[in-house]
VOPAGU-2260 file (C-alpha; in pm, 1 decimal, decimal comma):
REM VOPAGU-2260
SITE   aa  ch    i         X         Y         Z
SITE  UNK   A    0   15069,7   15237,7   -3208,1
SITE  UNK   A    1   15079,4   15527,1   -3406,0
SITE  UNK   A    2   15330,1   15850,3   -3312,9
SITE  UNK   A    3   15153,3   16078,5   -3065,5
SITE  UNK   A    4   14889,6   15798,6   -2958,9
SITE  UNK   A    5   15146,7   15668,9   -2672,0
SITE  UNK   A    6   14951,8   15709,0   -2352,6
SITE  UNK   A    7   15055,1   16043,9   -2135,9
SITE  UNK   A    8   15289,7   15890,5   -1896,3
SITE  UNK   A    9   15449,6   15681,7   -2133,6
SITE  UNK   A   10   15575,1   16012,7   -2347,7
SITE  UNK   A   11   15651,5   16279,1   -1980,0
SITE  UNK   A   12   15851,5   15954,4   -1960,8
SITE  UNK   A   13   16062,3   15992,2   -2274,3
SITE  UNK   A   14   16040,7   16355,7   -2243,1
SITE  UNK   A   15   16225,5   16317,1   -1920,6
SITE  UNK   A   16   16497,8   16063,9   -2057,3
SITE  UNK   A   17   16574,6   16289,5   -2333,3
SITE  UNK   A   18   16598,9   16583,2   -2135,7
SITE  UNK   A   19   16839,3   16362,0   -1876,7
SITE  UNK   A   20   17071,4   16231,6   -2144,5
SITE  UNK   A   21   17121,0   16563,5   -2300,7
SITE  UNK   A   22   17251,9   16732,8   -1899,1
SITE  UNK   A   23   17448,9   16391,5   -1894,1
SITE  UNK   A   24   17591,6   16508,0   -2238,5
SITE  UNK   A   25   17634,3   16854,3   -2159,7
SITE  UNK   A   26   17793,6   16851,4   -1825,1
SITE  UNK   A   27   17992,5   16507,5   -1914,1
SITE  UNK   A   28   17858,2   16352,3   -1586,3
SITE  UNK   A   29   17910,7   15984,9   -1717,9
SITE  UNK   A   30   18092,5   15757,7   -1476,6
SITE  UNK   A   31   18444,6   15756,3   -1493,0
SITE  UNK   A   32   18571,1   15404,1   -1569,3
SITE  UNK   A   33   18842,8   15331,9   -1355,1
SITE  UNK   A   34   19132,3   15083,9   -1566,5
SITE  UNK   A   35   19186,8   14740,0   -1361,3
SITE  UNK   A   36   19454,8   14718,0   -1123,1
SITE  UNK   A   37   19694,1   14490,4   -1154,2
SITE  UNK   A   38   19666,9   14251,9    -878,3
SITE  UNK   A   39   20020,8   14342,8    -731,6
SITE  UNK   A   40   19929,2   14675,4    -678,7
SITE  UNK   A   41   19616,6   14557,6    -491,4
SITE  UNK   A   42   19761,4   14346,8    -285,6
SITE  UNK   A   43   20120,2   14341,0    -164,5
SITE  UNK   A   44   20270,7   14032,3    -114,6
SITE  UNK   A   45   20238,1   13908,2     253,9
SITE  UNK   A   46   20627,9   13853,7     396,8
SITE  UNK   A   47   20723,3   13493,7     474,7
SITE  UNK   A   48   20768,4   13383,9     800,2
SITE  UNK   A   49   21134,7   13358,2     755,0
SITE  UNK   A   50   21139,1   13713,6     669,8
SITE  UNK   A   51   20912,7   13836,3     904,2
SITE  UNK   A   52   21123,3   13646,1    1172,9
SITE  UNK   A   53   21387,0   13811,4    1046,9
SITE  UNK   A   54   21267,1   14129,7    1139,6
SITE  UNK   A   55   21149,7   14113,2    1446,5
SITE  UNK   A   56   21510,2   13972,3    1546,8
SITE  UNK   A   57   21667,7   14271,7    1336,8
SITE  UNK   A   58   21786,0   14039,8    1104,5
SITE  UNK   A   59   22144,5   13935,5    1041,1
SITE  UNK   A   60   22252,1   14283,5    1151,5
SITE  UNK   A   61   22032,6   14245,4    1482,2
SITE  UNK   A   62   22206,3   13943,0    1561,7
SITE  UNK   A   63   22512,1   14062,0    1564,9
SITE  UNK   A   64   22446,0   14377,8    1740,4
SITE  UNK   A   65   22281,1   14193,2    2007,2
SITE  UNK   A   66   22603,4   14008,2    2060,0
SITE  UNK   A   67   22871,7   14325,9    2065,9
SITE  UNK   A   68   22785,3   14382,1    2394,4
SITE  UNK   A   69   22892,5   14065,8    2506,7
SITE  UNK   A   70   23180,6   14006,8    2292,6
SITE  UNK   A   71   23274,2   14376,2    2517,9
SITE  UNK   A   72   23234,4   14192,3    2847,3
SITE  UNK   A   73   23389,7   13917,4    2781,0
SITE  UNK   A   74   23682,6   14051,2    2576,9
SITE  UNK   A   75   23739,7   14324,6    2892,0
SITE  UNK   A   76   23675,8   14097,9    3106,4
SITE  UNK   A   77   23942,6   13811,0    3040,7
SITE  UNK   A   78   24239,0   14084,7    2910,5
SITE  UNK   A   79   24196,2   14332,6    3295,0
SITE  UNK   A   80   24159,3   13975,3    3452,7
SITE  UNK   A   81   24418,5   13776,3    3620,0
SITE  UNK   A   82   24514,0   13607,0    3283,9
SITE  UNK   A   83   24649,5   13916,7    3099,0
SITE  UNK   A   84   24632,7   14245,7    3290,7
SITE  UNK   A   85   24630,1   14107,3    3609,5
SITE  UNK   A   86   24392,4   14346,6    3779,0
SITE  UNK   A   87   24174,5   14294,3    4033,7
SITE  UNK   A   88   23865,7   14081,0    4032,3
SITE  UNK   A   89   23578,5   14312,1    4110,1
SITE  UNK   A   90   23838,0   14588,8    3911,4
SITE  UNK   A   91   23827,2   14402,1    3548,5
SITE  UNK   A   92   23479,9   14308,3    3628,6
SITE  UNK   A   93   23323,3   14698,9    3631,4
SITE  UNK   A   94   23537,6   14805,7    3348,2
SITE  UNK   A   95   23342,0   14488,4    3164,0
SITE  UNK   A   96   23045,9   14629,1    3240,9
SITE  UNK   A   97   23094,3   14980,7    3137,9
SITE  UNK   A   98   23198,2   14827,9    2797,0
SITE  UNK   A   99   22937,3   14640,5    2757,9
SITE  UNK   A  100   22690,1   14904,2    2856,1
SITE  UNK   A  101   22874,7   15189,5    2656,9
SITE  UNK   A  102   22887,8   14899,6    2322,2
SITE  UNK   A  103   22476,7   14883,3    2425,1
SITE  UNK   A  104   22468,2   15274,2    2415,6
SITE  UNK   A  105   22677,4   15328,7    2115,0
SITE  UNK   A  106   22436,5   15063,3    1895,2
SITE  UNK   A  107   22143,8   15253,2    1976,9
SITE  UNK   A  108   22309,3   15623,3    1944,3
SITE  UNK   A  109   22463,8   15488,4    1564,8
SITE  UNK   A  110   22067,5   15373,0    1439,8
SITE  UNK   A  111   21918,6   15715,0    1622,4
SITE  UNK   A  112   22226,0   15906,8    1407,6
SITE  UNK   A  113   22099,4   15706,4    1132,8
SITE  UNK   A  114   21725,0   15775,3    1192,4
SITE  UNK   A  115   21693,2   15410,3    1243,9
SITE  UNK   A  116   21428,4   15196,8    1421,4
SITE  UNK   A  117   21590,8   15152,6    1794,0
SITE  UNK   A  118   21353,8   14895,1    1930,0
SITE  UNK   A  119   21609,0   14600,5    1876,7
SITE  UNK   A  120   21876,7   14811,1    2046,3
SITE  UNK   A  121   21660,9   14926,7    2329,7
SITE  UNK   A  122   21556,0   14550,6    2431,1
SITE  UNK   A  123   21920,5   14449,5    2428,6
SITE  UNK   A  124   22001,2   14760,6    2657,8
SITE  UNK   A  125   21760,4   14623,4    2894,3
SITE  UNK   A  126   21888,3   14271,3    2910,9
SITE  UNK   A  127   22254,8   14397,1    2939,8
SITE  UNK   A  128   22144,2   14660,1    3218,5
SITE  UNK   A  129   21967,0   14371,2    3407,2
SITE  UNK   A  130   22283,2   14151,4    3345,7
SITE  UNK   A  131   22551,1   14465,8    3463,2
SITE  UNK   A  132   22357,1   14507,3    3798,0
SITE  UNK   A  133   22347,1   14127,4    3923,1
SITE  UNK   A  134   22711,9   14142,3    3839,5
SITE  UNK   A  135   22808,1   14467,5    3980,9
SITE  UNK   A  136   22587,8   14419,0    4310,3
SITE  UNK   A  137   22726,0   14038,8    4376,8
SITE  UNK   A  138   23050,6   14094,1    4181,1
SITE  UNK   A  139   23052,2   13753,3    3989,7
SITE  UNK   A  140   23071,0   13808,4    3639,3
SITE  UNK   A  141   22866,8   13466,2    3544,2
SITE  UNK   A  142   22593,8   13633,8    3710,1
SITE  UNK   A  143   22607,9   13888,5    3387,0
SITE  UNK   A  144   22435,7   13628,3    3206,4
SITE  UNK   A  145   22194,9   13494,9    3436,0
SITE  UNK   A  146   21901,2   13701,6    3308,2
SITE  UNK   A  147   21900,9   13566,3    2991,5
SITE  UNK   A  148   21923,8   13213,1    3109,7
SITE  UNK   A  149   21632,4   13217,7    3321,3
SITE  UNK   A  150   21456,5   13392,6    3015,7
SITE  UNK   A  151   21583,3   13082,0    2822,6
SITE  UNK   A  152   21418,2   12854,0    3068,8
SITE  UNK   A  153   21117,0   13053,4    3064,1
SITE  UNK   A  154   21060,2   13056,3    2670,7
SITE  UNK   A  155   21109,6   12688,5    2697,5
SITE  UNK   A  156   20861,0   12630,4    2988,2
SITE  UNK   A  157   20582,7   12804,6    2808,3
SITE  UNK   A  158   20621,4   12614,0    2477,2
SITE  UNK   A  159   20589,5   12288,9    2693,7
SITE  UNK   A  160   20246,9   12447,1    2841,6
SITE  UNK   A  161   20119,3   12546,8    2509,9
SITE  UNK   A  162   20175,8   12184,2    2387,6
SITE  UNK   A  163   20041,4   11997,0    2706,4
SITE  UNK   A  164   19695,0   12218,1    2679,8
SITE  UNK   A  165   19713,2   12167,5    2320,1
SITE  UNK   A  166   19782,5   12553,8    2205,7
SITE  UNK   A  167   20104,5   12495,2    2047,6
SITE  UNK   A  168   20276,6   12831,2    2023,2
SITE  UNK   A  169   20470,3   12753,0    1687,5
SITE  UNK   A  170   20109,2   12709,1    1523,5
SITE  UNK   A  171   20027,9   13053,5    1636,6
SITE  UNK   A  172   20320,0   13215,4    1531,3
SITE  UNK   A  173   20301,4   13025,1    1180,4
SITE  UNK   A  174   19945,6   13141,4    1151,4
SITE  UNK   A  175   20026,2   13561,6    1244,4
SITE  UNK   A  176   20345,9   13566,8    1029,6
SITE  UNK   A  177   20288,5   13330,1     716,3
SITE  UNK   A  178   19904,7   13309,0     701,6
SITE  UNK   A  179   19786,6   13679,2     693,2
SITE  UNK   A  180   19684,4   13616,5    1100,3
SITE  UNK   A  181   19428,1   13315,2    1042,8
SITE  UNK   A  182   19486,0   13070,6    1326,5
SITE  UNK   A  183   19255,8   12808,7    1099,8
SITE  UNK   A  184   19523,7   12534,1    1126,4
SITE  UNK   A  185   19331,5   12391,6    1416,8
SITE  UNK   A  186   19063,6   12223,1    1123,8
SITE  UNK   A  187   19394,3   12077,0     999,0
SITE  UNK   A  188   19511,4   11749,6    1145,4
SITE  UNK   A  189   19831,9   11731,2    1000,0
SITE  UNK   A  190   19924,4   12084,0    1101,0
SITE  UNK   A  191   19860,6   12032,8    1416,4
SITE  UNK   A  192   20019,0   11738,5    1447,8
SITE  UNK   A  193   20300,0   11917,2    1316,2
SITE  UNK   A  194   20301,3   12228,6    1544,3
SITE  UNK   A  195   20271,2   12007,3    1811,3
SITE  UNK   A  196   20644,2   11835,9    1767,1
SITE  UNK   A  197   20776,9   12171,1    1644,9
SITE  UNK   A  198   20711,6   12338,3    1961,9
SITE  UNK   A  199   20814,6   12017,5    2160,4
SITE  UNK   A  200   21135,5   12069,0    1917,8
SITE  UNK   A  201   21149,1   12417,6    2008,5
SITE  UNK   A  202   21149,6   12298,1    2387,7
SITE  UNK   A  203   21426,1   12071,8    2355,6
SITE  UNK   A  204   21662,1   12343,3    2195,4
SITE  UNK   A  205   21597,8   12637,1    2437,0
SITE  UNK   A  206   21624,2   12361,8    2700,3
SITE  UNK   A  207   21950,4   12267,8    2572,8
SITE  UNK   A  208   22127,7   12609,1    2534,1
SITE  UNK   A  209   22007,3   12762,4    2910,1
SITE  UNK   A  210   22098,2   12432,4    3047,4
SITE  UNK   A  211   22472,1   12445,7    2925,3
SITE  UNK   A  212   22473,9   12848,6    3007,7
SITE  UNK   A  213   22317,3   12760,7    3325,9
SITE  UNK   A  214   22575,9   12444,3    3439,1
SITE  UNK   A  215   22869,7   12678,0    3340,4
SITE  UNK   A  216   22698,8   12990,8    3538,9
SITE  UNK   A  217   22698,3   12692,8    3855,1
SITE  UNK   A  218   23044,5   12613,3    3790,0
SITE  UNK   A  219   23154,0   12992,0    3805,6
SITE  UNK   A  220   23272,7   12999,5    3450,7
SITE  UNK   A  221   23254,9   13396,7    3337,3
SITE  UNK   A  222   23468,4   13361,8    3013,1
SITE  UNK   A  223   23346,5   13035,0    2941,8
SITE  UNK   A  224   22982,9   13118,3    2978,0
SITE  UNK   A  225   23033,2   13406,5    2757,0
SITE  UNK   A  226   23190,7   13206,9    2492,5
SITE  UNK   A  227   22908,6   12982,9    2466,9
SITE  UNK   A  228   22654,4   13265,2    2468,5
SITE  UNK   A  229   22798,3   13381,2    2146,4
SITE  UNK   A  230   22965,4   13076,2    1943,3
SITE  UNK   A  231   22717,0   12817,8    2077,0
SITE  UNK   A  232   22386,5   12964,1    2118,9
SITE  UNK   A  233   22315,3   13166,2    1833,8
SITE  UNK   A  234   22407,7   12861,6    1584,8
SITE  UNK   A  235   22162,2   12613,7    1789,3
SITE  UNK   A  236   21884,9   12839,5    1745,4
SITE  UNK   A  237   21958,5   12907,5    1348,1
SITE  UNK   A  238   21965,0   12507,3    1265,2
SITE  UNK   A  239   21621,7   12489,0    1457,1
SITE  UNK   A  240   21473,8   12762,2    1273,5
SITE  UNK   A  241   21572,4   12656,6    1011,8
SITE  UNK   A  242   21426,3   12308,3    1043,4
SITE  UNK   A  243   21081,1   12459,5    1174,0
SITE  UNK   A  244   21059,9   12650,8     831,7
SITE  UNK   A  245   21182,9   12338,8     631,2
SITE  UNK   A  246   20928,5   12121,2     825,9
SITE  UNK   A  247   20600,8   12376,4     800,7
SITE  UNK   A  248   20692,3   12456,0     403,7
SITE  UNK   A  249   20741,6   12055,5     321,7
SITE  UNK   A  250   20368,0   11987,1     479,7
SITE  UNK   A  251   20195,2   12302,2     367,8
SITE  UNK   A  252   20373,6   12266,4      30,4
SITE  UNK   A  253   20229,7   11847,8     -15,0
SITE  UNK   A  254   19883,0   11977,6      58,8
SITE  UNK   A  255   19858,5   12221,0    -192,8
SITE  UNK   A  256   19948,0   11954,3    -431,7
SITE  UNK   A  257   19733,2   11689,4    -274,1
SITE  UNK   A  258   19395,1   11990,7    -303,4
C-alpha cells in the first residue's frame, strides 16, 4: 500500500498517536518507574514467639518488677515481725502492705517519668491491691497471695478445658505470636498432637506452683509463701517455656526439612 492510500481511519489513527506521543514528550507524563524494594523493607520480620512472649510479660525487666513488690512485703514483713522487730502482728503486717503498694506505685511513677509503656506496672498494681485488701481486712498476711493462687488455678483449669474439647490454647497462642495469626495448625496432625501435650504440660506446671503456694497459704506460712512466690515460681515457669519453644521449633523445624 502506497503512502497516502491507507484507508481514513487508519491515518486520524496515526494522526492521533503522533499527536499523543509528542504531549507525552512535552509534558514528560511517562510513568515513573518505581526501583524494587528490597524485600526487608517490605516486609518486617514477624517477632518470634519467644520474643513476643517476652513482651507481653515486660521481659526480663517485667519480671523482676513484678516481683519488687513482693520482695517489699515479705522483706517488711519478717524484719517488723516477731522475729526481728518484734512488733505487733496486724502492726508489721500494714507497714508490709504500704511497701508493697508504695514499691507498686514507685514502678509505675519511674516508666511514666520515663515516658514508658505502664501497662505491665498497672496489672501488677492491681494484683498487689487485690492481695493488700484480703490481708488488711482479715489480717493474715498469707492471704496477700491468695489472689494470685486462685488465678494460678484458674490458668491451669482452662488449659485442661481447651485440651478436653480439643482447642488446645498453646496451639492458639503459637499460631497469633509465631505464625502471623493463622490458626491453620488444625490441618496438621503432628501439631496438634503436639499442642495437645504442651498445654497438658502447661497444666501440670501451673498446677504444681498454686498447689505448693496454696498448701503453704493452708498452713499459714506468710514468709514462706512469699519465698516460694519469688525463688520457686518464676524458675518453674521459665524451664516450661522454655521446653514449649524447644518442643514447637524441633517439630516445625523437621517439617520444613521433610517438605
Amino acid at each position: 500500500m502506497t503512502p497516502g492510500s491507507e484507508p481514513r481511519h487508519a491515518a486520524h489513527e496515526n494522526v492521533e498517536e503522533r499527536l499523543a506521543e509528542e504531549v507525552v514528550e512535552e509534558l514528560d507524563l511517562h510513568p515513573v518507574q518505581e526501583p524494587p524494594r528490597q524485600k526487608d523493607e517490605d516486609e518486617e520480620p514477624f517477632p518470634s514467639m519467644s520474643e513476643q512472649i517476652s513482651e507481653q510479660l515486660g521481659g526480663v525487666r517485667g519480671l523482676i518488677e513484678s516481683s519488687l513488690p513482693v520482695f517489699a512485703f515479705v522483706i517488711l514483713n519478717v524484719v517488723l515481725g516477731d522475729a526481728v522487730a518484734g512488733l505487733e502482728k496486724r502492726t508489721a503486717l500494714y507497714w508490709a502492705i504500704g511497701g508493697a503498694v508504695f514499691a507498686a506505685l514507685a514502678i509505675g511513677a519511674f516508666r511514666l517519668f520515663r515516658k514508658e509503656p505502664v501497662r505491665h506496672a498497672v496489672n501488677g498494681l492491681f494484683g498487689i491491691a487485690v492481695g493488700a485488701f484480703l490481708a488488711y481486712r482479715s489480717g493474715n498476711a498469707e492471704d496477700f497471695y491468695l489472689p494470685g493462687i486462685l488465678l494460678t488455678f484458674g490458668q491451669a483449669a482452662a488449659l485442661l478445658i481447651s485440651v478436653l474439647v480439643r482447642k488446645p490454647i498453646i496451639g492458639y497462642v503459637w499460631g497469633v505470636m509465631a505464625n502471623k495469626g493463622r490458626q491453620d495448625w488444625f490441618g496438621n496432625t503432628r501439631l496438634f498432637r503436639t499442642f495437645q501435650w504442651l498445654t497438658l504440660v502447661w497444666v501440670a506446671s501451673l498446677t504444681l506452683r498454686a498447689g505448693i503456694q496454696y498448701y503453704l497459704w493452708a498452713a499459714g506460712e506468710a514468709n514462706a509463701l512469699g519465698i516460694v512466690r519469688i525463688l520457686i515460681s518464676w524458675p518453674i515457669y521459665a524451664a516450661t517455656f522454655a521446653f514449649t519453644a524447644w518442643a514447637i521449633h524441633r517439630v516445625t523445624s523437621e517439617q520444613k526439612v521433610e517438605a
